[in-house]
MMTF fields as JSON, N, C-alpha, C and O atoms, coordinates in Angstrom:
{
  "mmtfVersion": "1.0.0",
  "mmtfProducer": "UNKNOWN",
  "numBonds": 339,
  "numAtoms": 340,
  "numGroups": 85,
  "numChains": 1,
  "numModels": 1,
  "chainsPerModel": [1],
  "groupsPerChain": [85],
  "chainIdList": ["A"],
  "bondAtomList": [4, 2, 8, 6, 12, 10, 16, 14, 20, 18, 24, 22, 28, 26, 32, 30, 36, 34, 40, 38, 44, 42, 48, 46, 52, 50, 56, 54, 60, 58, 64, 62, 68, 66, 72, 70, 76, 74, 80, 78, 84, 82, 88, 86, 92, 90, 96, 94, 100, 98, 104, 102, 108, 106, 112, 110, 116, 114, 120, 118, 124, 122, 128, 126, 132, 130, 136, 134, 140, 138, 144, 142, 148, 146, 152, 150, 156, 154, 160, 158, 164, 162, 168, 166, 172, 170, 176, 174, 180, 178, 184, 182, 188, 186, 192, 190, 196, 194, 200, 198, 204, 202, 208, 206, 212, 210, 216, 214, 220, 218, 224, 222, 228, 226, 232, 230, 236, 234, 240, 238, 244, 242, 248, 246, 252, 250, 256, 254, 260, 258, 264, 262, 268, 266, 272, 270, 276, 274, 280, 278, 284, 282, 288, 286, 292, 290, 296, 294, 300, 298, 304, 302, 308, 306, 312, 310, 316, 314, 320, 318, 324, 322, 328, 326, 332, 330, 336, 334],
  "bondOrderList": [1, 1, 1, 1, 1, 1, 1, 1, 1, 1, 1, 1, 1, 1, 1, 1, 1, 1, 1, 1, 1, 1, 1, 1, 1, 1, 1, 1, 1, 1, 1, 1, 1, 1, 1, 1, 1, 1, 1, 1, 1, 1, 1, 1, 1, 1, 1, 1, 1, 1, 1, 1, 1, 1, 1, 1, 1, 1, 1, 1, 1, 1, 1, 1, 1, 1, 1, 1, 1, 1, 1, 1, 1, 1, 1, 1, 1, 1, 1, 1, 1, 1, 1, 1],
  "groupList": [{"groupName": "UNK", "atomNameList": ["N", "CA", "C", "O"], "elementList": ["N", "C", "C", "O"], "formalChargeList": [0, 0, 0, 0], "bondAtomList": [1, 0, 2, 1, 3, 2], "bondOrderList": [1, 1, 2], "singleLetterCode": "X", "chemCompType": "L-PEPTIDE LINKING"}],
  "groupTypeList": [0, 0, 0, 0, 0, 0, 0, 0, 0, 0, 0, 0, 0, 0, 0, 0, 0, 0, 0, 0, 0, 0, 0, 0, 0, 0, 0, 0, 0, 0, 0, 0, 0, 0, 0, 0, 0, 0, 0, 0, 0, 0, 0, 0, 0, 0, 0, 0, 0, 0, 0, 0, 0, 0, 0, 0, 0, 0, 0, 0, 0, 0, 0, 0, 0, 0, 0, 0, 0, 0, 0, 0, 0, 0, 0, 0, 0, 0, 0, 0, 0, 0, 0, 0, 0],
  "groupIdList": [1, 2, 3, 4, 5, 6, 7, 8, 9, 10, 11, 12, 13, 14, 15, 16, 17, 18, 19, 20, 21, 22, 23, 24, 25, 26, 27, 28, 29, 30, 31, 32, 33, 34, 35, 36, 37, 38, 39, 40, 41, 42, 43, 44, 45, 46, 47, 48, 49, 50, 51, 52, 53, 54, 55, 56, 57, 58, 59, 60, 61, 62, 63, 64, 65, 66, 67, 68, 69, 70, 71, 72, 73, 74, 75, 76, 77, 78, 79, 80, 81, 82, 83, 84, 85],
  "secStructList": [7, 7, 7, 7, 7, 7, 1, 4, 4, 4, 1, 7, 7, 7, 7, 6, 6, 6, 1, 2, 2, 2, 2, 2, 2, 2, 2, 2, 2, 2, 2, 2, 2, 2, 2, 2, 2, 2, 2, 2, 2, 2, 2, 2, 6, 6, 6, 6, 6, 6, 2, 2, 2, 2, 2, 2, 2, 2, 2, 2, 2, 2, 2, 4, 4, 4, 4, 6, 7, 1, 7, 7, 6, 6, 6, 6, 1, 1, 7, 7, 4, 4, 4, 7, 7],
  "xCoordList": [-87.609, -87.78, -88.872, -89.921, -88.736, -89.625, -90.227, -89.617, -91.811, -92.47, -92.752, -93.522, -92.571, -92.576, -93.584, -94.327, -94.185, -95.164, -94.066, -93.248, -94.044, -93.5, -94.85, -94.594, -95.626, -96.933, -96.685, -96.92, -96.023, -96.064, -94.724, -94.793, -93.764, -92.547, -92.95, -92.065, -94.364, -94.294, -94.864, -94.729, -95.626, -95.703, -96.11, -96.931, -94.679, -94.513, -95.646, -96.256, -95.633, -96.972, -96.496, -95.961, -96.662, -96.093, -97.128, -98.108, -96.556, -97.565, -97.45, -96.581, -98.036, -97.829, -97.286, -96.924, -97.302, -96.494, -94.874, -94.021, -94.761, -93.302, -92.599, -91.373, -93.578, -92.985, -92.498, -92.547, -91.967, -90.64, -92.177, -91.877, -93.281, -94.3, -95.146, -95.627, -95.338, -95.472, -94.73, -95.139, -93.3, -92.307, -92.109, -91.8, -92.24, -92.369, -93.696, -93.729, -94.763, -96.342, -96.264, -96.591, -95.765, -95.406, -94.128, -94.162, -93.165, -92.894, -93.379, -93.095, -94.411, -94.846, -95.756, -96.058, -96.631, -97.309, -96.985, -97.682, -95.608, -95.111, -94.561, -94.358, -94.141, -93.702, -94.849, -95.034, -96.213, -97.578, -97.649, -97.517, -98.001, -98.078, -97.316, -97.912, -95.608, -95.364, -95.71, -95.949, -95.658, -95.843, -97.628, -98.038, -98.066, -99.624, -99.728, -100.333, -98.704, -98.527, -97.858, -98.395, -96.437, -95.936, -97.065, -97.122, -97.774, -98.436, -99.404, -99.889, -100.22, -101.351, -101.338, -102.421, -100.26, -99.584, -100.853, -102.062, -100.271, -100.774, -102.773, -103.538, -102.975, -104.667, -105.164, -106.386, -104.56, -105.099, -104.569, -105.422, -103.507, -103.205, -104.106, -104.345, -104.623, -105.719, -107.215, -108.132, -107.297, -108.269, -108.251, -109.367, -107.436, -107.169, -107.741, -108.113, -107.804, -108.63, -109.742, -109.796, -110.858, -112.172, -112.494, -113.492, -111.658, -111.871, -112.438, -113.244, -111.866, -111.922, -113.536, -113.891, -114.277, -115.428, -116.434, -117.565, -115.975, -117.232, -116.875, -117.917, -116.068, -116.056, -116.672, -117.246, -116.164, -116.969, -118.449, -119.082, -119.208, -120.562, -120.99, -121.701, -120.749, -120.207, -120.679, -121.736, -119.343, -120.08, -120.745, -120.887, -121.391, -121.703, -123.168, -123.923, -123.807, -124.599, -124.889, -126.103, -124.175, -124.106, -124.231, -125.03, -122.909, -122.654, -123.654, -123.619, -124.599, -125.379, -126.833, -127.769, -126.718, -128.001, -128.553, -129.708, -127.255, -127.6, -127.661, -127.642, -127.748, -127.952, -129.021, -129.099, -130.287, -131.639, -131.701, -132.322, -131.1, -131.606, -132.351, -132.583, -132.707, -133.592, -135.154, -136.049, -135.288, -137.064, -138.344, -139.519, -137.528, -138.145, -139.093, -138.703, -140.411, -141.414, -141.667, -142.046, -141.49, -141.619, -140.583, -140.838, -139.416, -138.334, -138.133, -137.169, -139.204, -138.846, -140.061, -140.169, -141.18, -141.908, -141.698, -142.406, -140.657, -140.575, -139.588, -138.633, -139.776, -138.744, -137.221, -136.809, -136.518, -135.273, -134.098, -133.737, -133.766, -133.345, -132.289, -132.363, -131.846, -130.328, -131.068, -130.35, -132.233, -132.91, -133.501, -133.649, -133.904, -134.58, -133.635, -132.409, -134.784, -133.921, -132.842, -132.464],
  "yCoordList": [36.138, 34.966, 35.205, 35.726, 34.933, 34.691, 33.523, 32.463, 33.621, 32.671, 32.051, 32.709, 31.033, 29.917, 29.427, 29.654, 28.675, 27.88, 26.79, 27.059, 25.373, 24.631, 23.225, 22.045, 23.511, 22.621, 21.336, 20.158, 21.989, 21.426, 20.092, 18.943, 20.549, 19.896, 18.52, 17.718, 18.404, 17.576, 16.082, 14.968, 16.666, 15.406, 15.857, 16.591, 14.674, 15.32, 14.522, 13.469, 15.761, 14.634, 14.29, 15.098, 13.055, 12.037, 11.14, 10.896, 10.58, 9.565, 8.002, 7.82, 7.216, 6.191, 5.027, 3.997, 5.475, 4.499, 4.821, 4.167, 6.082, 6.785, 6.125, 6.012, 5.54, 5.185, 3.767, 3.088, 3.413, 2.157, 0.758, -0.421, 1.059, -0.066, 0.005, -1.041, 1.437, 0.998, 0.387, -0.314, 0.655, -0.243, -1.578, -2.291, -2.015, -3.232, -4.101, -5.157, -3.01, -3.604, -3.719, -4.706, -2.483, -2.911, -3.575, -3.6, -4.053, -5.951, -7.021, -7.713, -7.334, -8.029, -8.083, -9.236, -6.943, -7.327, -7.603, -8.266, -6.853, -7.591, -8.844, -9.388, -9.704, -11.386, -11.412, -11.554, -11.286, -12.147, -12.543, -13.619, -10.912, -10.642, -11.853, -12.722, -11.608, -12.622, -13.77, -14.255, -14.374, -15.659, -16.361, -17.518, -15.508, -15.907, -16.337, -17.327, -15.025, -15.11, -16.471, -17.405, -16.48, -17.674, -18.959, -19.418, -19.655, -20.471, -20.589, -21.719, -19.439, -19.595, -19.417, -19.6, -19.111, -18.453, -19.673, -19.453, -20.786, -21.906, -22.171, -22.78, -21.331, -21.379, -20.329, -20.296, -19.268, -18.102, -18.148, -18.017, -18.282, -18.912, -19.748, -19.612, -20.567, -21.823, -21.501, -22.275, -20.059, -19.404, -18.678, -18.229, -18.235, -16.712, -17.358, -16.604, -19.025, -19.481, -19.086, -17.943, -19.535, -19.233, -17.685, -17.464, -16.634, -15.212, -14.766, -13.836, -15.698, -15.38, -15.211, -14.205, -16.235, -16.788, -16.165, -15.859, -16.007, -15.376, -13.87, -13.216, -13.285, -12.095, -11.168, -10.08, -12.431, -12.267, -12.36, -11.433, -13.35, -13.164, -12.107, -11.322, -11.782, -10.499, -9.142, -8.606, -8.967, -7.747, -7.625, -6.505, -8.623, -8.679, -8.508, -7.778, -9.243, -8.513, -8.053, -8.134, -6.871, -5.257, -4.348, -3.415, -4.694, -3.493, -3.659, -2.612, -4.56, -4.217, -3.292, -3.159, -2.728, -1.955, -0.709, -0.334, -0.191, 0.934, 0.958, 2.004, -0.463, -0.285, -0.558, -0.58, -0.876, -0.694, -2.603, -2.95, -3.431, -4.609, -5.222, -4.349, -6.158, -7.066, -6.698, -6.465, -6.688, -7.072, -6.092, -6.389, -4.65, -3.318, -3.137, -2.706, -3.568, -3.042, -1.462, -0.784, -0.929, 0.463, 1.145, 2.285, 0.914, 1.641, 1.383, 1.792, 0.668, 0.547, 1.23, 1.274, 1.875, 2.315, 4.17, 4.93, 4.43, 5.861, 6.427, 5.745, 7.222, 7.934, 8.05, 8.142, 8.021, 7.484, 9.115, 9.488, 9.703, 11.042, 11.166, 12.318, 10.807, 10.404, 10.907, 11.647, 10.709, 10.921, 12.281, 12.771, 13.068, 14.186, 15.1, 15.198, 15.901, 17.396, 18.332, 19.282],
  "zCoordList": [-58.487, -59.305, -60.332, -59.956, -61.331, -62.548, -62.672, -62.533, -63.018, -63.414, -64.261, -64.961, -64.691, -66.041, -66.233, -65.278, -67.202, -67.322, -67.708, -68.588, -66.952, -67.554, -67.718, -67.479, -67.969, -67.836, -68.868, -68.599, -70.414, -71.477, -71.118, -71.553, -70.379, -70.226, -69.033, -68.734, -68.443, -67.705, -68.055, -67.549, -69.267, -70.02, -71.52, -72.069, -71.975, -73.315, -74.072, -73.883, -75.242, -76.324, -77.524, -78.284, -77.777, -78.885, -78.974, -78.27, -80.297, -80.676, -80.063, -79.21, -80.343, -79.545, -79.995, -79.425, -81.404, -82.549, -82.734, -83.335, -81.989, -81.304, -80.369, -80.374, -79.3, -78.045, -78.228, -79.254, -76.913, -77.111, -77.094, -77.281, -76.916, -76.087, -77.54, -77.974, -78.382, -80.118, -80.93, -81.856, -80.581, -81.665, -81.465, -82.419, -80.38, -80.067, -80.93, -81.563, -80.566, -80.984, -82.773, -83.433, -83.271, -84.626, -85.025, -86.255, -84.666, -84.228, -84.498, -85.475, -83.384, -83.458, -84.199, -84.504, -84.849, -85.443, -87.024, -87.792, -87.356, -88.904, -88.813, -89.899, -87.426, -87.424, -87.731, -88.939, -86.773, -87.107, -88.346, -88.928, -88.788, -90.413, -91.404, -92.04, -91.326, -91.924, -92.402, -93.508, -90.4, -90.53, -90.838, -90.934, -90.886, -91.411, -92.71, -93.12, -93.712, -95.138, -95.376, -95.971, -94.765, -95.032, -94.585, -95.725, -93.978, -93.557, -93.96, -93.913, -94.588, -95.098, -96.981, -97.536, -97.755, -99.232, -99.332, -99.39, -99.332, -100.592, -100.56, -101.307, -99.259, -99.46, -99.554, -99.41, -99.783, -100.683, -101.859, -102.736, -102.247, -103.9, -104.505, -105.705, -103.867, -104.083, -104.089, -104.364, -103.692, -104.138, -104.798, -105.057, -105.306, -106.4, -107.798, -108.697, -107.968, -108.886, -108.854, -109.308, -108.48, -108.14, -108.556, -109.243, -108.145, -108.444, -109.43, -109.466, -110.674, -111.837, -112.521, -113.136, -112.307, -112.175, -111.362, -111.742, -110.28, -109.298, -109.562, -109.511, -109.758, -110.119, -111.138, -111.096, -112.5, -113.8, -113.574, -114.078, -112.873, -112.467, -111.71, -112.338, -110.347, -109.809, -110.802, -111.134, -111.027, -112.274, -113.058, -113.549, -113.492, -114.78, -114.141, -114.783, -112.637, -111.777, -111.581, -111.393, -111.334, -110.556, -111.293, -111.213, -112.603, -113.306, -114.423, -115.071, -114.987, -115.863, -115.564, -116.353, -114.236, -114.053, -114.951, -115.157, -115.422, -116.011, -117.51, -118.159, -118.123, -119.612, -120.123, -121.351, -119.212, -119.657, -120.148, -121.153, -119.419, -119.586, -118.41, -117.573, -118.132, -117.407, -117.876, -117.064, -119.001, -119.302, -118.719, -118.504, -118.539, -118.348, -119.704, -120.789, -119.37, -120.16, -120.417, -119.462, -121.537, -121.844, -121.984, -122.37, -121.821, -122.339, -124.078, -124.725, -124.581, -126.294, -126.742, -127.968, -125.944, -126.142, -126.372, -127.033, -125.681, -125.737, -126.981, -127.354, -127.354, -128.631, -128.134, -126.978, -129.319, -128.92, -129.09, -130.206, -128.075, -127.679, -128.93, -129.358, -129.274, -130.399, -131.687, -132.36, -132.164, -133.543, -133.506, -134.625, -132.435, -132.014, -132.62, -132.572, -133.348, -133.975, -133.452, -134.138]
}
């Protein structure tokens, strides 16, 4: 008799989003999904107003750090790199 390794054959490896107890779980979790969207559409629509506004403030926040505004004393004091020979 010849010897085998059958080690790999005694439990197979797969993913778990493979198996019959993942397909089920992703199931249920696209009804959830759905039905959240459907039930909840008209109060996140009802905020997508507001976005507009707090967003525009938002950036306008954040993203102005790097153009040398907010009342930095001495940046009009130094020579201006653009005019340099």
């Amino acid at each position: 008799m010849s010897m085998h390794d059958h080690s790999d054959h005694d439990h197979p490896q797969g993913s778990f989003l493979a198996s019959r107890a993942g397909i089920v779980l992703l199931g249920f979790l696209a009804i959830g999904g759905f039905l959240l969207f459907t039930e909840h559409r008209a109060h996140v629509l009802g905020a997508l107003f507001y976005l507009l506004p707090f967003g525009c403030f938002f950036m306008h926040f954040f993203m102005h750090g790097g153009h040398g505004h907010g009342g930095h004393g001495g940046h009009h004091n130094q020579p201006d790199e653009r005019n340099l020979p």
